[in-house]
Backbone as ProteinMPNN parsed JSONL, in Angstrom:
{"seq_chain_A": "XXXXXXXXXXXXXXXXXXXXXXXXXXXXXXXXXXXXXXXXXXXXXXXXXXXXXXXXXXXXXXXXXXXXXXXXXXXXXXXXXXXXXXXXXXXXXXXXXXXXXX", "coords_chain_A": {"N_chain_A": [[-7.678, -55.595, -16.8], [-9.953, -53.624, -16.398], [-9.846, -52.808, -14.047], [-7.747, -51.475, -13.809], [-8.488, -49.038, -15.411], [-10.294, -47.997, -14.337], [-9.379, -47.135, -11.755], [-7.4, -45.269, -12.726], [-9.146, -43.171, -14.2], [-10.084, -42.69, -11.645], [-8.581, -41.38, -10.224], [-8.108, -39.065, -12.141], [-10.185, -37.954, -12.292], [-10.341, -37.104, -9.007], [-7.979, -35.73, -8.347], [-7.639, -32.878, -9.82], [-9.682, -32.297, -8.22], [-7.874, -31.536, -5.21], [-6.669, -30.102, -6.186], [-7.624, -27.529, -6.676], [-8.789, -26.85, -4.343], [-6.469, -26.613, -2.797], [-5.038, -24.265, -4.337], [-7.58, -22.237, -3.837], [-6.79, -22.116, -0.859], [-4.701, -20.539, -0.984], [-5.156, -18.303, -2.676], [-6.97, -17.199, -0.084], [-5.312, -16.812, 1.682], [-3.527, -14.72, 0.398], [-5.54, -13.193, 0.263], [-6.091, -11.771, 2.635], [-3.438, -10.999, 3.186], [-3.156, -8.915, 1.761], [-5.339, -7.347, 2.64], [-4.253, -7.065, 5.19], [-1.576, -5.277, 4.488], [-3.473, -2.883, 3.536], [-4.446, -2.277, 5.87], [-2.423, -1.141, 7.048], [-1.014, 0.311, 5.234], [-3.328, 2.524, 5.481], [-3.143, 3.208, 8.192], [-0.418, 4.531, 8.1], [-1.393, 6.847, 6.197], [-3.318, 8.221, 8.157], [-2.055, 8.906, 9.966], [-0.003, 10.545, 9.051], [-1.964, 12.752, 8.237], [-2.7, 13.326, 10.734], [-0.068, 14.015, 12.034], [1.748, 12.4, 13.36], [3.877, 11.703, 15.129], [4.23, 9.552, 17.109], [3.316, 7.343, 15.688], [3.753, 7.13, 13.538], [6.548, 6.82, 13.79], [6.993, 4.005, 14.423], [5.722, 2.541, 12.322], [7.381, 2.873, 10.662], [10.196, 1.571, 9.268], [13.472, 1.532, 10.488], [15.616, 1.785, 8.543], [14.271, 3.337, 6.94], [13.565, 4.239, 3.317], [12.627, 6.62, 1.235], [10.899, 7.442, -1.463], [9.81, 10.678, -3.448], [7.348, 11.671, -5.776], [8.526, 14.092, -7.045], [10.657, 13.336, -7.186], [12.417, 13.495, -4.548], [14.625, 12.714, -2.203], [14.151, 11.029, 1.331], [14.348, 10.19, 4.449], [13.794, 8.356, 7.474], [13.625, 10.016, 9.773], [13.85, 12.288, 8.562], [10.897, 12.166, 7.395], [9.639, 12.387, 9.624], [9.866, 14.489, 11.288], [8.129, 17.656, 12.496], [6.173, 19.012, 10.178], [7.376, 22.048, 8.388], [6.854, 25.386, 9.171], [5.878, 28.358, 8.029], [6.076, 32.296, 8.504], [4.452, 34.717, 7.359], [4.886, 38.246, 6.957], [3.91, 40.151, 5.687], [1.745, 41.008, 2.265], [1.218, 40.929, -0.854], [-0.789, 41.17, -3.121], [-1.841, 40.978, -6.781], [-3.651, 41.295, -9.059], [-4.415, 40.225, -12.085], [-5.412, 40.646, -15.889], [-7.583, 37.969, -17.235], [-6.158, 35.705, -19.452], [-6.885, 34.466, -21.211], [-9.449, 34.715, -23.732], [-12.53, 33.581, -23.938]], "CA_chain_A": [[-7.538, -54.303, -17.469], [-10.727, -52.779, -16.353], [-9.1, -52.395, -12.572], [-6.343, -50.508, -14.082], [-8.717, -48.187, -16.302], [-11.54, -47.674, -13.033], [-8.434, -46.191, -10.864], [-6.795, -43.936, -13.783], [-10.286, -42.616, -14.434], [-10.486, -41.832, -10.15], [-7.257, -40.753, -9.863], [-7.721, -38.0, -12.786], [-11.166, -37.148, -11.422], [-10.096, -36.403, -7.723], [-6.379, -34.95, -8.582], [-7.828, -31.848, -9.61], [-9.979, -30.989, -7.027], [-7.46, -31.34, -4.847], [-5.566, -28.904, -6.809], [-8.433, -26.454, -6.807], [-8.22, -26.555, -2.798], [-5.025, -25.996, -2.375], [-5.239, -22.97, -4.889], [-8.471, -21.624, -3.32], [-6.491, -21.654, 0.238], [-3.585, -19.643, -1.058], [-5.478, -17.227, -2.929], [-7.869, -16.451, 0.75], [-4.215, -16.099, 2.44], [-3.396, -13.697, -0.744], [-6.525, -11.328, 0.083], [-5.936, -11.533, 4.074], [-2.541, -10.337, 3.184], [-3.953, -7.832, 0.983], [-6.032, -6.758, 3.848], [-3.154, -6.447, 6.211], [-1.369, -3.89, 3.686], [-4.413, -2.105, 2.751], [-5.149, -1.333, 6.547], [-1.184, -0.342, 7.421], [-1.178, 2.086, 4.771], [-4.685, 3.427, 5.927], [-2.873, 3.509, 9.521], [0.467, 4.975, 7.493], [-1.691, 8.08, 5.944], [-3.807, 8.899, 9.083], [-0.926, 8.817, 11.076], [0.934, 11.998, 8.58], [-2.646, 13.616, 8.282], [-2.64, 13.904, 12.019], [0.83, 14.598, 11.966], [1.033, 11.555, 15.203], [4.997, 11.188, 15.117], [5.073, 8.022, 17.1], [2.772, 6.2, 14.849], [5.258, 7.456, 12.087], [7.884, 5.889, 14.193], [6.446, 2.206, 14.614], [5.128, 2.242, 11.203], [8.605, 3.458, 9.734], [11.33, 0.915, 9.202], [14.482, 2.356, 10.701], [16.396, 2.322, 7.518], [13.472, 3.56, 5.489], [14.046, 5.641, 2.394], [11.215, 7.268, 0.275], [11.535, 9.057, -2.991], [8.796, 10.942, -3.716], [6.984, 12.048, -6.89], [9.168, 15.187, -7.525], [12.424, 13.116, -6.756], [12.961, 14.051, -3.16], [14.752, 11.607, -1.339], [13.21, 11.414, 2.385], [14.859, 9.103, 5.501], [12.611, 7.945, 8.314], [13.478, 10.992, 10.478], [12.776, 13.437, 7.812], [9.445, 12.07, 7.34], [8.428, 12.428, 11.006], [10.038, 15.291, 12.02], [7.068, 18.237, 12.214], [6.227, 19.725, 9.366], [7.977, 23.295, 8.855], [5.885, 26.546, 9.093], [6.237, 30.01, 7.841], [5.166, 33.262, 8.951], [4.189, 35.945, 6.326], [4.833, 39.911, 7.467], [3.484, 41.058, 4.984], [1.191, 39.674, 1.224], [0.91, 41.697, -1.808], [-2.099, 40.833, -4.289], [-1.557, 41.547, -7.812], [-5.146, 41.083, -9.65], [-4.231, 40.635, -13.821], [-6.784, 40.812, -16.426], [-7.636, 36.839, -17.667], [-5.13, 35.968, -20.764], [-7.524, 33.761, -22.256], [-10.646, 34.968, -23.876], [-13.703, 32.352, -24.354]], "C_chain_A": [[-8.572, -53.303, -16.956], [-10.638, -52.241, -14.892], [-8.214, -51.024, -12.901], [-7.11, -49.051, -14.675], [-9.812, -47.543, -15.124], [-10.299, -46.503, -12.59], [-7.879, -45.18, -11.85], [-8.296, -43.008, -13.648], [-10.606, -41.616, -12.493], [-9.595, -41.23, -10.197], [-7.268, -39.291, -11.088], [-9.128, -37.245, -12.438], [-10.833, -36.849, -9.901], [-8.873, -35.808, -8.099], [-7.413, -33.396, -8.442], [-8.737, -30.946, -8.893], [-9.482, -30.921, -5.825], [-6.632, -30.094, -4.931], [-6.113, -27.282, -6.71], [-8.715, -25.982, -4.973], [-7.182, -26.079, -2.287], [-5.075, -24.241, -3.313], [-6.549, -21.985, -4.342], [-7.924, -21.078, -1.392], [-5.131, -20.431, -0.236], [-4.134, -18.105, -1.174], [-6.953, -16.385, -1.6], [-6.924, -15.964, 1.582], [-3.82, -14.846, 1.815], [-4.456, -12.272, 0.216], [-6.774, -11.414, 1.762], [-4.475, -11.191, 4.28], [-2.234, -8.745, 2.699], [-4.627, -6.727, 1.593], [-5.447, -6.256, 4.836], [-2.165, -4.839, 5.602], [-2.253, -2.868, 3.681], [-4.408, -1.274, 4.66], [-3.6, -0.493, 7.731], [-1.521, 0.53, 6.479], [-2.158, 2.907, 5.013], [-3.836, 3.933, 7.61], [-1.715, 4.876, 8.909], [-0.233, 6.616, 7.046], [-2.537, 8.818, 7.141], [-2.807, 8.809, 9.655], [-0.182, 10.136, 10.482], [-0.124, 12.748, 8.39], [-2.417, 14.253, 10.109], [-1.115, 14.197, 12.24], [1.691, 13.88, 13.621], [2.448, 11.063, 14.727], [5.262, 9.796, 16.154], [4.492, 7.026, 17.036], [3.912, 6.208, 13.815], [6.399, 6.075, 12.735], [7.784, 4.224, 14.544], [5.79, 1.992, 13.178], [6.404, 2.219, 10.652], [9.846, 2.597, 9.927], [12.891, 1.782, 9.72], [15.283, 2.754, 9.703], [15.785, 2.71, 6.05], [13.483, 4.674, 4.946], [13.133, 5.582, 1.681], [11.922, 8.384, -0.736], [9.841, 8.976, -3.24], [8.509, 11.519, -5.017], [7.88, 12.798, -7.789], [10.96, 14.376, -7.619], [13.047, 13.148, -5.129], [13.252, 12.81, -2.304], [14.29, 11.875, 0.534], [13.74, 9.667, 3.332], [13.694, 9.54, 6.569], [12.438, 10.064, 9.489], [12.866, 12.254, 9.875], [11.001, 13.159, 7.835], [8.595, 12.393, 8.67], [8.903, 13.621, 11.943], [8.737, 16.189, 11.373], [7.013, 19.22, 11.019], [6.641, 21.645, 9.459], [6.944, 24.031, 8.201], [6.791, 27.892, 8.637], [5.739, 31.021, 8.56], [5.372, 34.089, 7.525], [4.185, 37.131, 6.978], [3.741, 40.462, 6.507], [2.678, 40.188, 3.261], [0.977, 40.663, 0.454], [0.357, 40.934, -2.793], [-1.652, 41.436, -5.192], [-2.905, 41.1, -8.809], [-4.839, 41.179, -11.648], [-5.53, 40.289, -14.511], [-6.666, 38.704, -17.127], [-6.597, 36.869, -19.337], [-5.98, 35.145, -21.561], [-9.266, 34.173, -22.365], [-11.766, 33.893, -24.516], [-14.302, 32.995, -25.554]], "O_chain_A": [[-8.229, -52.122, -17.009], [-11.332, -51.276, -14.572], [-8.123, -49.932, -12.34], [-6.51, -47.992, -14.49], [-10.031, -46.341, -15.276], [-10.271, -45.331, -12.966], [-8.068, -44.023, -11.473], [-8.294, -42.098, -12.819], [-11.075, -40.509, -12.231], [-9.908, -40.039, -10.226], [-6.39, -38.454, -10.88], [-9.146, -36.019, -12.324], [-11.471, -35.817, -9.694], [-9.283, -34.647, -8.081], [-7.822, -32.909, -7.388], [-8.803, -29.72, -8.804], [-10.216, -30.361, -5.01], [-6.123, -29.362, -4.084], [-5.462, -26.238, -6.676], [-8.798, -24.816, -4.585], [-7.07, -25.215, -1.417], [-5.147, -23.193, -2.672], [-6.335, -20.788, -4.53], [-8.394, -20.123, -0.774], [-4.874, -19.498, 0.525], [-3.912, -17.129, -0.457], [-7.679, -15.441, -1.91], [-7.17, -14.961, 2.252], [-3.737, -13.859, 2.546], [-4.241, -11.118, 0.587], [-7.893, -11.019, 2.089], [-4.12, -11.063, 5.452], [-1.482, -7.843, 3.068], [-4.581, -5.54, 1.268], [-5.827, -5.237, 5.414], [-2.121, -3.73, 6.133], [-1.731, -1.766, 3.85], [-4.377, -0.052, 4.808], [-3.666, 0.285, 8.682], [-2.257, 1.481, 6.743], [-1.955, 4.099, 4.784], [-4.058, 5.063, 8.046], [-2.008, 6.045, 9.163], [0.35, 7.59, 7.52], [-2.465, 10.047, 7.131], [-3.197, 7.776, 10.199], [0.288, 10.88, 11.342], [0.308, 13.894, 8.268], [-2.058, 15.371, 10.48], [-1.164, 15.096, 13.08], [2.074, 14.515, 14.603], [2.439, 10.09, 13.972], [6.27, 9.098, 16.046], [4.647, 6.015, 17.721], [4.723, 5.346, 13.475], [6.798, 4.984, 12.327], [8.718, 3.508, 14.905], [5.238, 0.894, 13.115], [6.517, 1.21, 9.955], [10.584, 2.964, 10.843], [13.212, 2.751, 9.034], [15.741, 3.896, 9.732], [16.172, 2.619, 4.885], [13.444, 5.786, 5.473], [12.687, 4.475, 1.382], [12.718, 9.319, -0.832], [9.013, 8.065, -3.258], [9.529, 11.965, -5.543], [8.097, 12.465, -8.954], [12.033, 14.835, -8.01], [14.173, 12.758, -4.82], [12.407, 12.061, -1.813], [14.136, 13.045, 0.884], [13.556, 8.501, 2.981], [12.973, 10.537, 6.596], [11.516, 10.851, 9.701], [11.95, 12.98, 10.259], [10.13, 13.922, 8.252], [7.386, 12.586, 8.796], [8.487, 13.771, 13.092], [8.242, 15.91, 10.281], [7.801, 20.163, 10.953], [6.27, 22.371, 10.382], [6.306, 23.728, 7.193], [7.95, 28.24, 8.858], [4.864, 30.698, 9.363], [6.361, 34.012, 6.797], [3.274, 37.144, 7.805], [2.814, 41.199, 6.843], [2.947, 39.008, 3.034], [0.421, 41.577, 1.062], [1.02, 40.039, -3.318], [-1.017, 42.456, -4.923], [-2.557, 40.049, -9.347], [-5.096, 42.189, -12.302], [-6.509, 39.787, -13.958], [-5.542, 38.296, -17.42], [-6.429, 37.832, -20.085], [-5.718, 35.161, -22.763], [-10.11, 34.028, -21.48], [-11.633, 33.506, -25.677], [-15.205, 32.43, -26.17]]}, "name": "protein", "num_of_chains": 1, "seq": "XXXXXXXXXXXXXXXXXXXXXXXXXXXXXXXXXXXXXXXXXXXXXXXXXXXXXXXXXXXXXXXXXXXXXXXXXXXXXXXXXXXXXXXXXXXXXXXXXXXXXX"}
């Protein structure tokens, strides 16, 4: 009997730090996946600050669709074609008095 009660006793002391290995490797794949995201979207927003259409286009899934805050739906090409400009002729200032008094 005291064979049988030695091995139960090992077998429930090593189990779980096997268990705690295996869970300690997942969760260092977890935050090196974590890391891979974190430094595409860092590539993803310098890439539309600089305005660097063929990072856009290797970052950008061909059939990728974006809705943005307001609603605006947005396909890969929209997103990387160059942002559109205005010109102004002309700018009229209108100066009103504050509507709220402190």
């Amino acid at each position: 009997m005291r064979p049988v009660l030695f091995i139960a006793v090992l077998v429930l002391t090593v189990a779980p730090m096997g268990v705690g290995q295996g869970q300690s490797a997942r969760g260092s794949h977890r935050t090196s996946v974590e890391e891979t995201i974190r430094k595409l979207d860092n590539e993803r927003i310098q890439a539309q600050i600089h305005a660097d259409a063929t990072a856009l286009d290797r970052i950008y899934a061909a059939d990728f669709i974006g809705v943005g805050p307001s609603g605006t739906v947005r396909t890969k090409p929209q997103v990387i074609s160059p942002p559109m400009t205005f010109k102004c002729a002309s700018m009229e200032t209108r100066l009103w008095r504050p509507a709220a008094r402190q």
